[in-house]
Backbone as CSV, one residue per row, in Angstrom:
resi,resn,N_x,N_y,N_z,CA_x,CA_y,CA_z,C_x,C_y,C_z
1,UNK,252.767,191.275,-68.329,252.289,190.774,-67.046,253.220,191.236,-65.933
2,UNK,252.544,191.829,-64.746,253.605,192.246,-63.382,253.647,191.114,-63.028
3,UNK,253.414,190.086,-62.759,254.031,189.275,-62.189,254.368,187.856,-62.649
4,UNK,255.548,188.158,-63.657,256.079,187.498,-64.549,256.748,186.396,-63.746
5,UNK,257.534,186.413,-62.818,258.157,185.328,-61.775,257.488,184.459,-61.894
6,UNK,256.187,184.814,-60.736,254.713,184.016,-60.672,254.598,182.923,-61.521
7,UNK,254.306,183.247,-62.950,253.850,182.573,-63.906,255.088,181.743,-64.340
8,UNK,256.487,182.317,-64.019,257.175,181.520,-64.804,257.581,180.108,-63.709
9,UNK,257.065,180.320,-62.263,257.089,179.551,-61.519,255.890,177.932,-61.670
10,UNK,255.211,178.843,-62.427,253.846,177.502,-62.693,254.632,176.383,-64.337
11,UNK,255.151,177.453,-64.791,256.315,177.050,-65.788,256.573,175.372,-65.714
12,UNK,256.982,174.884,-64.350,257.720,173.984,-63.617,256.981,172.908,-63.573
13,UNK,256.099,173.280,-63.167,254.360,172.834,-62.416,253.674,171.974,-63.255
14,UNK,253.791,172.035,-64.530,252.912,171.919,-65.347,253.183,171.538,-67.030
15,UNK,252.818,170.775,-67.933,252.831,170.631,-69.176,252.778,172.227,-69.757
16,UNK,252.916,171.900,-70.857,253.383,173.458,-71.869,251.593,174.009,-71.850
17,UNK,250.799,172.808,-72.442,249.799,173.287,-72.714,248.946,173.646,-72.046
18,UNK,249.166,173.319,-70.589,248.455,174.185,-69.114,249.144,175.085,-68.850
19,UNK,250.056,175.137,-68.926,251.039,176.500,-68.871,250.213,177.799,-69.618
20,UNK,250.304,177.369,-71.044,249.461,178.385,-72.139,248.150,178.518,-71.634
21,UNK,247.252,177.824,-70.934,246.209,178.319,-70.295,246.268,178.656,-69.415
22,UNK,247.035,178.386,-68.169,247.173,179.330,-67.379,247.432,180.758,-67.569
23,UNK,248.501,181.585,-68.683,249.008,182.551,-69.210,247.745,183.158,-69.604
24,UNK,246.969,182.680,-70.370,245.634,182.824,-71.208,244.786,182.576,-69.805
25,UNK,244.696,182.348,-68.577,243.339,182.919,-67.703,243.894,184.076,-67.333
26,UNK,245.162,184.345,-66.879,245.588,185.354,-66.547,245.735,186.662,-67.151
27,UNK,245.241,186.870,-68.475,245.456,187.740,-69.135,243.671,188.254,-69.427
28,UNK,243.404,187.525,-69.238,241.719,187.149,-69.257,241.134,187.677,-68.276
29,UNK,241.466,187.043,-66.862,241.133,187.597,-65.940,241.162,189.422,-65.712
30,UNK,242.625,189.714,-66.240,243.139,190.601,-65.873,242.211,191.879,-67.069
31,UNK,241.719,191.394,-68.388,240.808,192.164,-69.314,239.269,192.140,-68.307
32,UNK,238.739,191.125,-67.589,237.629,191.104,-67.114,237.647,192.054,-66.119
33,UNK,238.762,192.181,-65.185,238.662,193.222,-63.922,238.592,194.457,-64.588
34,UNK,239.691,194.786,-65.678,239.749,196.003,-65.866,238.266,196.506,-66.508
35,UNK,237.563,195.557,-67.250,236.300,196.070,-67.789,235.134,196.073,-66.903
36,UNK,235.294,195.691,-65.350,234.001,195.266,-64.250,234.811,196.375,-63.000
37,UNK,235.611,196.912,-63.615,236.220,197.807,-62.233,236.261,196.891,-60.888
38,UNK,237.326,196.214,-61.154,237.830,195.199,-60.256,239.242,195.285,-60.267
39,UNK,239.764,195.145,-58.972,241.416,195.070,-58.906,242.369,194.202,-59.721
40,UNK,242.813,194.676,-60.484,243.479,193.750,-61.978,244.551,193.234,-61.334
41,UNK,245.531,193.561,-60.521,246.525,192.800,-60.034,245.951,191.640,-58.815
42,UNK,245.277,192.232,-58.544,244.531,190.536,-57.899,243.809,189.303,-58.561
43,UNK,243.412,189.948,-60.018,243.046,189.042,-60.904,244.078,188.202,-61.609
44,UNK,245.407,189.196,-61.660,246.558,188.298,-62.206,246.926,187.194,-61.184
45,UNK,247.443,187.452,-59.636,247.485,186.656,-59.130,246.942,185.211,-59.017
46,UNK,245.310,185.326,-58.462,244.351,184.699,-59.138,244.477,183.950,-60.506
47,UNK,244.654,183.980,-61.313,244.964,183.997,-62.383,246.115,183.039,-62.338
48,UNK,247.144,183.703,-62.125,248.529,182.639,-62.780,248.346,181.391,-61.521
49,UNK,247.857,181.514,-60.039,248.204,180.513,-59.499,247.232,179.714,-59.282
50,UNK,245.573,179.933,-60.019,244.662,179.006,-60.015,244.989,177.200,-60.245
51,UNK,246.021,177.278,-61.028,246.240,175.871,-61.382,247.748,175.273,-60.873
52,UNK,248.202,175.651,-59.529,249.166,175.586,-59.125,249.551,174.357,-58.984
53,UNK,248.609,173.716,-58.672,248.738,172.543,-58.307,247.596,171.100,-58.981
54,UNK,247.487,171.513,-60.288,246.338,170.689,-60.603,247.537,169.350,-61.511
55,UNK,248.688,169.821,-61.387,249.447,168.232,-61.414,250.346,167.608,-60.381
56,UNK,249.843,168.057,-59.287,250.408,167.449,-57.940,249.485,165.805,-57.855
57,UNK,250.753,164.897,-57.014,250.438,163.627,-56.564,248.823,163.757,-56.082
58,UNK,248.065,162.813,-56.241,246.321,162.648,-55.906,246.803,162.529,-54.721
59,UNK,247.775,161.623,-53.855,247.622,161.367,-52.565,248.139,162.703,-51.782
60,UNK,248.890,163.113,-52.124,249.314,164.786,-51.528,248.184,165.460,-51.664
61,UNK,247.601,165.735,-52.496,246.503,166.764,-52.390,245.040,166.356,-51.787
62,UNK,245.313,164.843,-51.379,244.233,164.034,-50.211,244.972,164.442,-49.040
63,UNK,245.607,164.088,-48.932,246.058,163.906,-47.723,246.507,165.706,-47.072
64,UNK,246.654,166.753,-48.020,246.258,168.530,-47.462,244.474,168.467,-47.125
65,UNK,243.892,167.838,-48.006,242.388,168.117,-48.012,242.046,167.651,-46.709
66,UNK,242.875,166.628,-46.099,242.365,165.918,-44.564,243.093,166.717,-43.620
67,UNK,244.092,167.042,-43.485,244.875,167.647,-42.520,244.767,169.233,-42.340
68,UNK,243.949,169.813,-43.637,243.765,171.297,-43.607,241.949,171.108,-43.209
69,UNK,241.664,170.076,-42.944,240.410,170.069,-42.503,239.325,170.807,-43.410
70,UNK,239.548,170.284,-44.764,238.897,171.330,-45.807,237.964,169.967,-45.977
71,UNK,236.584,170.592,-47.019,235.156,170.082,-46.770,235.592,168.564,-47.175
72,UNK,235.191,167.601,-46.417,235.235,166.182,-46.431,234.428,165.807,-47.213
73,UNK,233.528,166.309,-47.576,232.633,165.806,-49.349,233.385,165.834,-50.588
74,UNK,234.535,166.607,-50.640,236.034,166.771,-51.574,236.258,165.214,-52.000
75,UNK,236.319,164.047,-51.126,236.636,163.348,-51.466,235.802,162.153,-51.730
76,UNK,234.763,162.641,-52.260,233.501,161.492,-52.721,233.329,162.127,-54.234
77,UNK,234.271,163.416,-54.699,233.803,163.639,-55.894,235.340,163.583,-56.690
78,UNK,235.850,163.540,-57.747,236.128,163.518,-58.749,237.514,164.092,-58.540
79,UNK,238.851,163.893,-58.470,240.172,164.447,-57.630,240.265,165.636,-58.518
80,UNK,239.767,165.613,-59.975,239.413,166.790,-60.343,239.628,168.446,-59.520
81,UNK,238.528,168.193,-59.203,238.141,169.140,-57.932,238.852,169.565,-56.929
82,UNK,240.112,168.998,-56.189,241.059,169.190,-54.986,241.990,170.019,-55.339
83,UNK,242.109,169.852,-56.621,243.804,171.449,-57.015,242.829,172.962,-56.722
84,UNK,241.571,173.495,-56.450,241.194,174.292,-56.231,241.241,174.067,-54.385
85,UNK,240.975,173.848,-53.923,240.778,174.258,-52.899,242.640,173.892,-51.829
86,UNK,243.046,173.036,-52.559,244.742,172.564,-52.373,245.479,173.763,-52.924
87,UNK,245.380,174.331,-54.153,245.698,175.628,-54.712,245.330,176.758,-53.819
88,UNK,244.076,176.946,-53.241,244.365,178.032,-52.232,245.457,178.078,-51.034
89,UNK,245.414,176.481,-50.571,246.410,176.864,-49.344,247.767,176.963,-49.909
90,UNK,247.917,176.544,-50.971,249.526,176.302,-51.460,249.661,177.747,-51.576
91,UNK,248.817,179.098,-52.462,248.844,180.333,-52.422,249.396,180.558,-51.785
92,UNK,248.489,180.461,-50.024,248.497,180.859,-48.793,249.926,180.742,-48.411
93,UNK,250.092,179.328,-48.633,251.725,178.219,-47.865,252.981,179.331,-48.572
94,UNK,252.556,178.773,-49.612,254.049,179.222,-50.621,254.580,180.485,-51.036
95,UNK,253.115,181.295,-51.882,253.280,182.239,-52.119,253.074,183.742,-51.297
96,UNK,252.517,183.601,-50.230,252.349,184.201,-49.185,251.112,185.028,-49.455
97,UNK,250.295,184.221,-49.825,248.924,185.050,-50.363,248.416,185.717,-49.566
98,UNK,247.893,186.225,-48.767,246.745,186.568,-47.357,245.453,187.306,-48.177
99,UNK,245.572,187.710,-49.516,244.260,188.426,-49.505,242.918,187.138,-49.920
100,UNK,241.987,187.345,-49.034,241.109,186.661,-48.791,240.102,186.330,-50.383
101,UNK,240.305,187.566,-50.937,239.573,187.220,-52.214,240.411,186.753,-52.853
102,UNK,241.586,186.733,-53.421,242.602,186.180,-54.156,241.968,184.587,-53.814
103,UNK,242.514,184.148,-52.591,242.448,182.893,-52.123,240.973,181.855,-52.667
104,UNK,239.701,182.977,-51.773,238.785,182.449,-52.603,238.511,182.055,-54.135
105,UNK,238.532,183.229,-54.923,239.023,182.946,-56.725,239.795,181.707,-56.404
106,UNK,240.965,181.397,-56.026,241.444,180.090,-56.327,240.201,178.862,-56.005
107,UNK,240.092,179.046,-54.542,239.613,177.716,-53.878,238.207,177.484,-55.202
108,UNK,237.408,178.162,-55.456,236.117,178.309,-56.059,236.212,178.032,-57.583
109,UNK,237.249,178.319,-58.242,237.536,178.570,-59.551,236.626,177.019,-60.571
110,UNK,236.556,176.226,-59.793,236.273,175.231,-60.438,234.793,174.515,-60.096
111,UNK,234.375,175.245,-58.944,232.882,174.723,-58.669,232.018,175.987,-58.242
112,UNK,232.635,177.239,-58.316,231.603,178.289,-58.200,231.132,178.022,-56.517
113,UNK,230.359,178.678,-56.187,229.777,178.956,-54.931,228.266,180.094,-54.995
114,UNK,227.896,179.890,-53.708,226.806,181.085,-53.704,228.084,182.036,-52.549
115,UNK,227.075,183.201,-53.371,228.365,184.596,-53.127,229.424,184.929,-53.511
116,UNK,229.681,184.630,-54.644,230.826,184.878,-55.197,230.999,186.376,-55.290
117,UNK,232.386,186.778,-54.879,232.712,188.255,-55.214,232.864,188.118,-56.861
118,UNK,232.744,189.184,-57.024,233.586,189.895,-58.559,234.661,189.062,-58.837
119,UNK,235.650,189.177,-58.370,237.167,188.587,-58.515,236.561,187.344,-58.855
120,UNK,235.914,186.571,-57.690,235.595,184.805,-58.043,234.886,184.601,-59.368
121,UNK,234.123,185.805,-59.317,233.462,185.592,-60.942,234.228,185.246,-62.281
122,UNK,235.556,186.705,-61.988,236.420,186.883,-63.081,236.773,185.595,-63.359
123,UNK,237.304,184.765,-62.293,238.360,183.764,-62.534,237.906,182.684,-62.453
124,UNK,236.811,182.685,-61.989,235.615,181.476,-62.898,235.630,181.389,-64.527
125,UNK,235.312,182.259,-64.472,234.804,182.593,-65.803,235.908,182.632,-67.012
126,UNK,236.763,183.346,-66.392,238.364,183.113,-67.284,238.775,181.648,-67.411
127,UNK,239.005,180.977,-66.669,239.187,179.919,-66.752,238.646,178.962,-67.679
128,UNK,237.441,179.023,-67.852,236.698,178.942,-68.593,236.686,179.530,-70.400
129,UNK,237.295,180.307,-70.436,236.710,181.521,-72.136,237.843,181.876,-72.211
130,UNK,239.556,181.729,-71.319,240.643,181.764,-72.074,240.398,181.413,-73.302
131,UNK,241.753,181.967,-74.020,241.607,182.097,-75.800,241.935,180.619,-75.626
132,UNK,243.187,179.560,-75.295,243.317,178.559,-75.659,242.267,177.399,-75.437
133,UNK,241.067,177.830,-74.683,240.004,176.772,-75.280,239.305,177.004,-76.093
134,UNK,238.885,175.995,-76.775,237.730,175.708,-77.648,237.118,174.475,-77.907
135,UNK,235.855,174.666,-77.139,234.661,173.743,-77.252,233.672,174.377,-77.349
136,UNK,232.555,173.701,-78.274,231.496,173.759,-78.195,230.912,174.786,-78.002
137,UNK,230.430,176.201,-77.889,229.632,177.415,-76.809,230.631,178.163,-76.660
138,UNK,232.009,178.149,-76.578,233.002,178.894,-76.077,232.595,179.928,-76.646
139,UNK,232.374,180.485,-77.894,232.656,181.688,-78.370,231.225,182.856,-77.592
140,UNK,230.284,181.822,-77.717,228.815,182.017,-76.702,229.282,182.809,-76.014
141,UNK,229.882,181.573,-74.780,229.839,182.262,-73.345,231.097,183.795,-73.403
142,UNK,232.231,183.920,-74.424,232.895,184.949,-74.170,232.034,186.162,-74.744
143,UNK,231.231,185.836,-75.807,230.371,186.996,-75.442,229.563,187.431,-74.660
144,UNK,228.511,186.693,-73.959,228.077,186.550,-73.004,228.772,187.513,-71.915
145,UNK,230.135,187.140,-71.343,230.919,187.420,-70.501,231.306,189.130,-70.735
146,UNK,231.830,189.048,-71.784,232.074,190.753,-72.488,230.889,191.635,-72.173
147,UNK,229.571,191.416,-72.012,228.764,191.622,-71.946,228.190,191.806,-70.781
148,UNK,228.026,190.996,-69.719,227.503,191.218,-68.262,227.963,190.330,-67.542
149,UNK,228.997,190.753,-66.495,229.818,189.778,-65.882,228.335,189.121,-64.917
150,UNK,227.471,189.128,-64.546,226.969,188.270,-63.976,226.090,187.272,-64.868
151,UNK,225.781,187.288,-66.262,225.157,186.652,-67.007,225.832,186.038,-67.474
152,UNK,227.527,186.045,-67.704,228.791,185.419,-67.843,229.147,184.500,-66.807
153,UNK,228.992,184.730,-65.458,228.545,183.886,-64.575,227.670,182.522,-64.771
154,UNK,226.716,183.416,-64.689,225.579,182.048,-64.995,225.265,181.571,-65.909
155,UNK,225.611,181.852,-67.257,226.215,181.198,-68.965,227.248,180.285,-68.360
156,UNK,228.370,180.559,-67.385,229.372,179.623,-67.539,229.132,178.558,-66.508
157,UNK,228.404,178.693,-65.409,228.169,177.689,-64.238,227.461,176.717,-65.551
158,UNK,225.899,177.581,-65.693,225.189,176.529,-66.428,225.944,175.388,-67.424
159,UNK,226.706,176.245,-68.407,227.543,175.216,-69.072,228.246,174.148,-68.288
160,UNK,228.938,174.785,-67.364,229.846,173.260,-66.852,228.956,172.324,-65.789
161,UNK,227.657,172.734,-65.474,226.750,171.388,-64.968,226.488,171.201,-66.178
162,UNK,225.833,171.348,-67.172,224.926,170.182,-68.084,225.752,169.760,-68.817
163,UNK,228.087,169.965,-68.969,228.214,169.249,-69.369,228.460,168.154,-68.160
164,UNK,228.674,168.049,-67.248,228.616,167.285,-66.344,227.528,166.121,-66.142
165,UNK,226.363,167.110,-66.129,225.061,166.182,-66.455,225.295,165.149,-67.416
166,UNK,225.230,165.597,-68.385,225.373,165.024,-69.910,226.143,163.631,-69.774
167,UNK,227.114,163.900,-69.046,228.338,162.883,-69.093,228.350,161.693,-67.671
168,UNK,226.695,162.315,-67.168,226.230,161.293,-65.868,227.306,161.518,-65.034
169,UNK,227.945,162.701,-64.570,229.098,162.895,-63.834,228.174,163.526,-62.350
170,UNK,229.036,162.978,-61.311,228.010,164.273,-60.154,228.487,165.639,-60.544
171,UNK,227.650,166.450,-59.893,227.979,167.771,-59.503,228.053,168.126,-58.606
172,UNK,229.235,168.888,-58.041,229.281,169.026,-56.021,228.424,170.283,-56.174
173,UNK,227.887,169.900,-55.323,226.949,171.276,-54.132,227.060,172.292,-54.350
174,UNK,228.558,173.214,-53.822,228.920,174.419,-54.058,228.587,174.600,-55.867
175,UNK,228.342,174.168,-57.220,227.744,174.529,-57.879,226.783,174.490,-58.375
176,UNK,225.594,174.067,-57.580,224.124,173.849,-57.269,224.076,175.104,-56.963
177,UNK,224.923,175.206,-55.705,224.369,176.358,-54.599,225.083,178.083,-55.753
178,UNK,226.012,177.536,-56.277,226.357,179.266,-57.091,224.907,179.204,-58.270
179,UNK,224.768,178.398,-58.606,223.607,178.312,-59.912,222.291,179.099,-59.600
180,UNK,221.544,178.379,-58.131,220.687,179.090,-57.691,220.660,180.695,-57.108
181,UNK,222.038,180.804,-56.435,221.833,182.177,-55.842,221.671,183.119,-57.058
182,UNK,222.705,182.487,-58.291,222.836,183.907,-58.967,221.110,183.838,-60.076
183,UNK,220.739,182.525,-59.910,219.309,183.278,-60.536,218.287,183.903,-59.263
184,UNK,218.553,183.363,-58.320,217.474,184.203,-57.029,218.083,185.870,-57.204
185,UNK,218.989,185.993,-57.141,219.700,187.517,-57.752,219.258,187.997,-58.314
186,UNK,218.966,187.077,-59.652,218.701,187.871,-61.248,216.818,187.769,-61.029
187,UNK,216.088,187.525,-59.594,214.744,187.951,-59.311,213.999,186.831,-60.870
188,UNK,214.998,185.862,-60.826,214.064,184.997,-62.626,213.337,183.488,-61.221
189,UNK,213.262,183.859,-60.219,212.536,182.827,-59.733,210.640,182.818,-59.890
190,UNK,210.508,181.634,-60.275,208.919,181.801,-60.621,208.329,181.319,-59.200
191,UNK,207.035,181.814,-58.938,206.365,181.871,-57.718,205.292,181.057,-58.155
């Protein structure tokens, strides 16, 4: 990995066993760009600092979500959800991120969007089909993924609403809204 610092900085951040998945999206990510002809060192980035902050204080990462004036529906769903879009600015803050897709991949990584670049795909999706998970479909969706990064896409959105569904959990918007675009894309809308 080039950017070994990086990762050994999340080191700190985090239990061993988010650590090992973080290591494992990043290596993931970084096989997905190189096979979708996508910038692999932006996928590492992406990659090691997606979860920068997914064991920071709930009230710190409320209280960035109000003061960075980021979407105020953040906090009617699940605190879950706030280390992605708190993880982009910390990028931004700390690590001196500026590239705009990097940032996005972070903010998105966990609820998808409509329009996702490539990169957001990768690191959706990595996040997801790293080697250190295993549930249920995993092995599915990494083939799936090996296979057509946009059907890897929408194999992996779909999975994480219906387990959501399943578990009577909401689902925020932004992955409503990535679900539909990428089948209006894939032209599977019935008339």
């Amino acid at each position: 990995m080039k950017f070994e610092s990086m990762l050994l900085q999340m080191k700190d951040r985090m239990p061993e066993r988010r650590f090992i998945h973080t290591r494992g999206v990043a290596e993931t990510a970084t096989q997905l760009a190189a096979k979708y002809g996508e910038d692999i060192e932006k996928a590492e980035i992406a990659g090691i600092l997606h979860d920068s902050v997914k064991y920071a204080e709930k009230s710190w990462l409320k209280e960035i979500i109000i003061s960075e004036q980021m979407d105020p529906m953040l906090l009617n769903f699940h605190h879950e959800l706030w280390h992605a879009p708190v993880g982009s600015y910390v990028a931004r803050q700390e690590f001196n991120i500026e590239d705009a897709d990097i940032l996005n991949a972070i903010q998105y990584h966990t609820t998808g969007r409509a329009g996702m670049s490539n990169l957001e795909k990768i690191v959706y999706i990595a996040d997801m089909i790293e080697p250190s998970r295993s549930f249920p479909g995993v092995e599915v969706l990494r083939e799936i993924a090996n296979q057509d990064l946009e059907e890897g896409m929408l194999s992996c959105v779909q999975h994480s609403m219906t387990f959501l569904i399943k578990k009577r959990q909401p689902v925020f918007s932004d992955s409503f809204h990535c679900y539909n675009d990428l089948i209006q894309k894939r032209g599977k809308v019935k008339e």
